[in-house]
C-alpha positions in Angstrom: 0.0 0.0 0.0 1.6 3.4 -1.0 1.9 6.2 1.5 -1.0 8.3 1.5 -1.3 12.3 1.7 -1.0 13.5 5.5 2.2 10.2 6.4 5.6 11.2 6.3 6.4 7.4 5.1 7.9 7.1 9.0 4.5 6.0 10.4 3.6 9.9 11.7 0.6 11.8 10.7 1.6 15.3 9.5 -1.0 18.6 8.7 -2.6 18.3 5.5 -1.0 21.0 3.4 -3.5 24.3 2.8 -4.2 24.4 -0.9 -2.4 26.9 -3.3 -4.1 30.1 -3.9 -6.0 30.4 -7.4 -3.6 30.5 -10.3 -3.7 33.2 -13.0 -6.1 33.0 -16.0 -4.0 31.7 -18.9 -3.3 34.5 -21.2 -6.0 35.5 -24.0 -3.8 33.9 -27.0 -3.5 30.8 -24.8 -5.7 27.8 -25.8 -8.8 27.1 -23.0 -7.6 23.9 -20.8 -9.1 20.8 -22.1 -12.9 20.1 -20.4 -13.1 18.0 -16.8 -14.3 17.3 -13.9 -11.9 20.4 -12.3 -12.6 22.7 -10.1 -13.9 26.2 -11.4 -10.6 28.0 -9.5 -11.2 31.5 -11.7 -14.4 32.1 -10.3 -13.4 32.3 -6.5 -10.7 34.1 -6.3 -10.9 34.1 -2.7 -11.3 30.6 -1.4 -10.2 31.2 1.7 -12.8 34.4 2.4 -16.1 33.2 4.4 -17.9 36.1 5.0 -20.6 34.7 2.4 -20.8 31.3 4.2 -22.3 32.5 7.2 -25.7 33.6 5.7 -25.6 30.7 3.7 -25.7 28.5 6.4 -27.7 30.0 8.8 -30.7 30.0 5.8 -30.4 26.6 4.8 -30.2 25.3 9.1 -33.4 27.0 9.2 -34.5 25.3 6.2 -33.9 22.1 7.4 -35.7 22.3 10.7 -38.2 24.3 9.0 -38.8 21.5 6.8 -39.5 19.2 9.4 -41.1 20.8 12.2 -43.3 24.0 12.5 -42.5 27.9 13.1 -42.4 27.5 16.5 -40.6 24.5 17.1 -38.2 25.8 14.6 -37.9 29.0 17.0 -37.4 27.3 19.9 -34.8 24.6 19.0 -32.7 26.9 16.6 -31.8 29.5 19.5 -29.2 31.9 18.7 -26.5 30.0 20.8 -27.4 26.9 19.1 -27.4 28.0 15.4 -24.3 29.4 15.9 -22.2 26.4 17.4 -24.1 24.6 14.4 -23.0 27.0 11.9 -19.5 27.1 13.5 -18.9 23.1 13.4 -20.2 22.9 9.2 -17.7 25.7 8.3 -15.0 23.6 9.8 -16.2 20.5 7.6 -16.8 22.8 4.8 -13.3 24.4 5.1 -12.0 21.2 5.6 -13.3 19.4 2.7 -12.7 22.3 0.5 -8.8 22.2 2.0 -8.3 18.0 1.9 -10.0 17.0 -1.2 -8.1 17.8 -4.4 -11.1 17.5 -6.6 -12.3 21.0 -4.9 -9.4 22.9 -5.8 -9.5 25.0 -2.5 -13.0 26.1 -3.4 -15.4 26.1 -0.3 -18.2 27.7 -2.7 -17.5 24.9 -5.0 -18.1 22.0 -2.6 -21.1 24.2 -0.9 -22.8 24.5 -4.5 -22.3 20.6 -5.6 -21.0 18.2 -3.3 -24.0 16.2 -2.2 -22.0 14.4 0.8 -20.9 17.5 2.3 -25.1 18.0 2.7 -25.1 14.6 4.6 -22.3 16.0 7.3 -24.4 19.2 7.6 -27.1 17.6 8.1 -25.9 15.3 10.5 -24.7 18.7 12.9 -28.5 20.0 13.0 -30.2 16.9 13.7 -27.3 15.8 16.5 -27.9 19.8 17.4 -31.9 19.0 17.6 -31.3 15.7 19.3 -29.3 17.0 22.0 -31.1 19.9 22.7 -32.4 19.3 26.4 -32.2 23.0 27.5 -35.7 23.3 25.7 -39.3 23.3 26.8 -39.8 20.8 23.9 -40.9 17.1 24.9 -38.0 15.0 24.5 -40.1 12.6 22.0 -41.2 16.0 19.6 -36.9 16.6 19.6 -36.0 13.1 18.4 -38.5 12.9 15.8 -37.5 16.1 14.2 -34.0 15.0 14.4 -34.5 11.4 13.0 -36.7 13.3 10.2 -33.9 15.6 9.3 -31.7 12.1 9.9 -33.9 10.5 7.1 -34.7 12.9 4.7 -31.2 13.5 4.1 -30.2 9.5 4.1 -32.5 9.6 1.0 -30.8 12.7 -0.7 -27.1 12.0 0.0 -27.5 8.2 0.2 -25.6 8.5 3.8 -27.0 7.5 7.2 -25.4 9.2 10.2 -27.7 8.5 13.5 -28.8 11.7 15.2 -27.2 10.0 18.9 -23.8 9.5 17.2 -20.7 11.5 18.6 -18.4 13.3 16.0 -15.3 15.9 16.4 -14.6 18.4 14.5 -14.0 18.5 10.7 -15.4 15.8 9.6 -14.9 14.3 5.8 -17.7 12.1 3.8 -15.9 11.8 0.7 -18.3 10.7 -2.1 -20.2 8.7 0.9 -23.0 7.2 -1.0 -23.9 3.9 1.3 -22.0 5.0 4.3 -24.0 4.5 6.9 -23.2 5.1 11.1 -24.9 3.7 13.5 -26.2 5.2 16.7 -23.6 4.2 19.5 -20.6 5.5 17.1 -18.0 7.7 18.4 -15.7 9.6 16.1 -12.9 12.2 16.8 -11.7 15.3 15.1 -10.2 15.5 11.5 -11.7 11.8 10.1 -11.8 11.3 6.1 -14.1 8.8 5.5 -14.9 7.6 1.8 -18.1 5.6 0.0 -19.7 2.5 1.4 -17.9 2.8 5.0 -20.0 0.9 7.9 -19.7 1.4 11.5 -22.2 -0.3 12.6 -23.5 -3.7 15.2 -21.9 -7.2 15.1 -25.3 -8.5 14.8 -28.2 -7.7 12.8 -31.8 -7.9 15.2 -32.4 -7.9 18.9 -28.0 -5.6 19.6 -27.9 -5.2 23.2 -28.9 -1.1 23.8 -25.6 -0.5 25.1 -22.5 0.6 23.3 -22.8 -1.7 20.0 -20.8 0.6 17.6 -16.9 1.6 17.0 -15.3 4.3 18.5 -12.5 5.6 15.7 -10.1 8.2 17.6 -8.3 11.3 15.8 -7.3 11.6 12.0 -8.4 8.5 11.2 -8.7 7.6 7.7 -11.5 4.9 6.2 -11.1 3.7 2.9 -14.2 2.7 0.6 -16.3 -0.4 1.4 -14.5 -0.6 5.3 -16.5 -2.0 7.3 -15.8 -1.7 11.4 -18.2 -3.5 13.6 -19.0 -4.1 17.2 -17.8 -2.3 20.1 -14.6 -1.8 19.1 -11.6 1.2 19.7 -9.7 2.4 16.5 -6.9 4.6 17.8 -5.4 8.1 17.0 -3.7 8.5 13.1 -5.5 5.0 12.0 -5.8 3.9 8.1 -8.1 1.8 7.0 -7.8 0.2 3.8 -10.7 -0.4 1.3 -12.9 -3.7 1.5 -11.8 -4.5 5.3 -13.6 -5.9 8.0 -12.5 -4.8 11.2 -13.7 -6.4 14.4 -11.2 -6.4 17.0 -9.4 -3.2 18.1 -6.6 -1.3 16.3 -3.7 0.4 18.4 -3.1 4.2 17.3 -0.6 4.6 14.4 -1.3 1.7 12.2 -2.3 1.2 8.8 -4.2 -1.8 8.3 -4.5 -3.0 4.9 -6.0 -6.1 3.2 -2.6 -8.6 2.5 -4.4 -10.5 -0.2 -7.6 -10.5 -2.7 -7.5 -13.5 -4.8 -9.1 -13.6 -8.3 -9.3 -15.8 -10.2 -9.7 -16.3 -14.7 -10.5 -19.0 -16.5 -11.7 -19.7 -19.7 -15.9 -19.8 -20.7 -18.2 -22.8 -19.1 -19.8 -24.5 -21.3 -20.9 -26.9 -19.5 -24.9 -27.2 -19.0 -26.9 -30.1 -17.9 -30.3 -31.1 -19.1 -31.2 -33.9 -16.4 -29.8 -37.4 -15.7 -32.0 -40.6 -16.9 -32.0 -43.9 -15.8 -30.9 -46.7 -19.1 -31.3 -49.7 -17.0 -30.5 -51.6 -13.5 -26.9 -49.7 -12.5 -26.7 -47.7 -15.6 -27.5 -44.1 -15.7 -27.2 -41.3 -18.3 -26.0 -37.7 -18.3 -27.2 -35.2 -20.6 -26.4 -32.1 -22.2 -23.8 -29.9 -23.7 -20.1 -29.6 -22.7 -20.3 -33.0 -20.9 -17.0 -34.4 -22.6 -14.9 -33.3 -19.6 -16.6 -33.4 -16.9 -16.6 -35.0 -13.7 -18.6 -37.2 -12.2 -18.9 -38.9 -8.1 -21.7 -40.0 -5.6 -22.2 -38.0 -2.4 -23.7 -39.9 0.3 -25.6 -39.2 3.1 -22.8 -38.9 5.4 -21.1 -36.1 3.0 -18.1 -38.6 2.0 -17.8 -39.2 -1.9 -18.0 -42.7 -3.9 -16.5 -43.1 -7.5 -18.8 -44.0 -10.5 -17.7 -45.7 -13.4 -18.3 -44.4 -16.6 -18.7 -46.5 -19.3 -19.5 -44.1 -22.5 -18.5 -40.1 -23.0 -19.1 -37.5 -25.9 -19.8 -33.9 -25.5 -23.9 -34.2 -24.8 -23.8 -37.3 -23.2 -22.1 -39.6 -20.2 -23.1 -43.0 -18.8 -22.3 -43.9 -15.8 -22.5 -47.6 -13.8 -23.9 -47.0 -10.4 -24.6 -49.5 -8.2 -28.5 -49.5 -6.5 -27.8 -47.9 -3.3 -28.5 -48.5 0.2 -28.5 -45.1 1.3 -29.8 -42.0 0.2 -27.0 -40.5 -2.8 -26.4 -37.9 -5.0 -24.6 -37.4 -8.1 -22.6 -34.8 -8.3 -21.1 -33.4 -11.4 -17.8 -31.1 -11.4 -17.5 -28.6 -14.5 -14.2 -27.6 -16.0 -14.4 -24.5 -14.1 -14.6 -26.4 -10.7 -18.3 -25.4 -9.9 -20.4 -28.7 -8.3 -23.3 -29.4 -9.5 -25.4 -32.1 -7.4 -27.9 -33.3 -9.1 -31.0 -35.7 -9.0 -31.1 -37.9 -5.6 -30.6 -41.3 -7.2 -33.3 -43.1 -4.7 -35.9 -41.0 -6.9 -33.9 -42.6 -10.4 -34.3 -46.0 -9.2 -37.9 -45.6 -8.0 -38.7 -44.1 -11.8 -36.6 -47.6 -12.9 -39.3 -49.5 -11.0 -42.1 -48.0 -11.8 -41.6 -47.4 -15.3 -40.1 -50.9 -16.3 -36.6 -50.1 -17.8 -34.9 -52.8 -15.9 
């Protein structure tokens, strides 16, 4: 696994480096750069200003409670206090998105215009705001059903779940984040980058104690795509996680855990399809179909240990086979050229067919 942005290659975590200010427009007589998925740089030429981001936010907080609760319960859980520390915590995961992610290009108006999972972090800070706000003369059931609203309106826009009751530091990163989900017990720290498909979430599926159930991940923890951490376990400080893990024991601070090997295996086209298997007389069956010629062929029995057959004819669509009348319930199993079993017809119900039907 190569060193990632933010490691020194000696196992310590260094400061993501601050993007570089806006470069010049080309000059007229300069051809256009070619079209991309890049970051519109020209058009703020001040990434680094926020002035407009406060207004910005403080609207669209108000829109999201708004949209989910009345006037007045909107009033009364968006206090001035409150909107603020809301506001404060999604300009840090703005900023820090803007800053981290190279597809912004420094831009925080670019992420704030487009960038659907940054909408799933904000979200997440109202309705943990709203789910936590106790100093109200709210019932506590009216406060968690507008925050699980606000939870599950914006799992169906961003395609990430973050539970209202989960704990999370400061500057928090959902990078592309669709299928991420976090369940409610979850504790995260400051500065985590978390990509696409990530779960922290129960060891079990129905009936998880109601206790802690989910991981706690410390500082500057990174998660790659389709991690999944489960159970009650403790991720330390300046963790990586490599993609397609499953992590379910605990992982000391300052490691990089990484999956050692992903087989795959290529082989050439199966061809091999069976139509049925037909009894030919007392101790002789038949195989047929297409792609037969190389195909192998044994009797499982009821105790899962495997008897040869002998086969007495081959071609391509068919094979007989002498088997012997069992005394115990068996099955033919046939193994294609690309090692997949097939176990076909129990021969009990072959010989019984025999029988009634008078081959023998």
């Amino acid at each position: 696994m190569h060193e990632t942005a933010g490691s020194n290659g000696t196992g310590q975590r260094v400061p993501a480096p601050r993007a570089a200010s806006a470069q010049p427009s080309p000059p007229d007589d300069r051809p256009p750069p070619p079209p991309g998925d890049t970051a519109p740089r020209t058009t703020d030429p001040d990434p680094a200003s926020t002035d407009a981001l406060g207004p910005l936010l403080r609207r669209e907080v108000h829109r999201i409670v708004g949209a989910e609760s009345s006037a007045a319960v909107t009033r009364a859980l968006l206090t001035p206090q409150r909107l603020h520390s809301i506001c404060a915590r999604a300009t840090e995961d703005l900023l820090a998105l803007a800053r981290r992610d190279p597809a912004a290009g420094g831009s925080w108006r670019y992420v704030w215009d487009s960038y659907i999972a940054y909408r799933a972090t904000l979200a997440y800070r109202v309705a943990h705001a709203v789910h936590r706000a106790e100093d109200t003369t709210l019932s506590q059931e009216l406060r968690l059903a507008v925050a699980r609203r606000v939870s599950e309106v914006a799992k169906v826009r961003t395609g990430v779940e973050i539970h209202p009751a989960a704990s999370i530091g400061r500057r928090l990163i959902i990078d592309h984040g669709l299928g991420t989900v976090m369940g409610e017990t979850t504790v995260i720290g400051d500065d985590a980058y978390i990509l696409q498909g990530v779960v922290l979430g129960a060891r079990g599926i129905a009936d998880n104690p109601s206790g802690r159930r989910h991981p706690r991940l410390g500082d500057r923890v990174e998660v790659g795509a389709f991690a999944r951490i489960l159970g009650a376990v403790t991720v330390g400080d300046d963790v990586l996680i490599g993609p397609g893990i499953i992590v379910t024991t605990d992982v000391p601070s300052h490691r990089r855990v990484r999956l050692l090997n992903q087989y795959q295996g290529t082989s050439g086209e199966c061809n091999v399809r069976v139509f049925g298997v037909v009894p030919v007389c007392e101790g002789v069956v038949e195989v047929h179909g297409t792609g037969l010629a190389a195909i192998e062929i044994d009797l499982v029995t009821s105790t899962g240990q495997h008897r040869p057959v002998v086969v007495l004819e081959r071609d391509d669509r068919r094979v007989r086979c002498a088997v012997n009348r069992p005394g115990t319930d068996e099955r033919l199993r046939i193994i294609d050229t690309c090692g997949n079993e097939t176990v076909l017809y129990n021969l009990q119900q072959l010989w019984r067919a025999l029988d009634e039907f008078g081959f023998a």
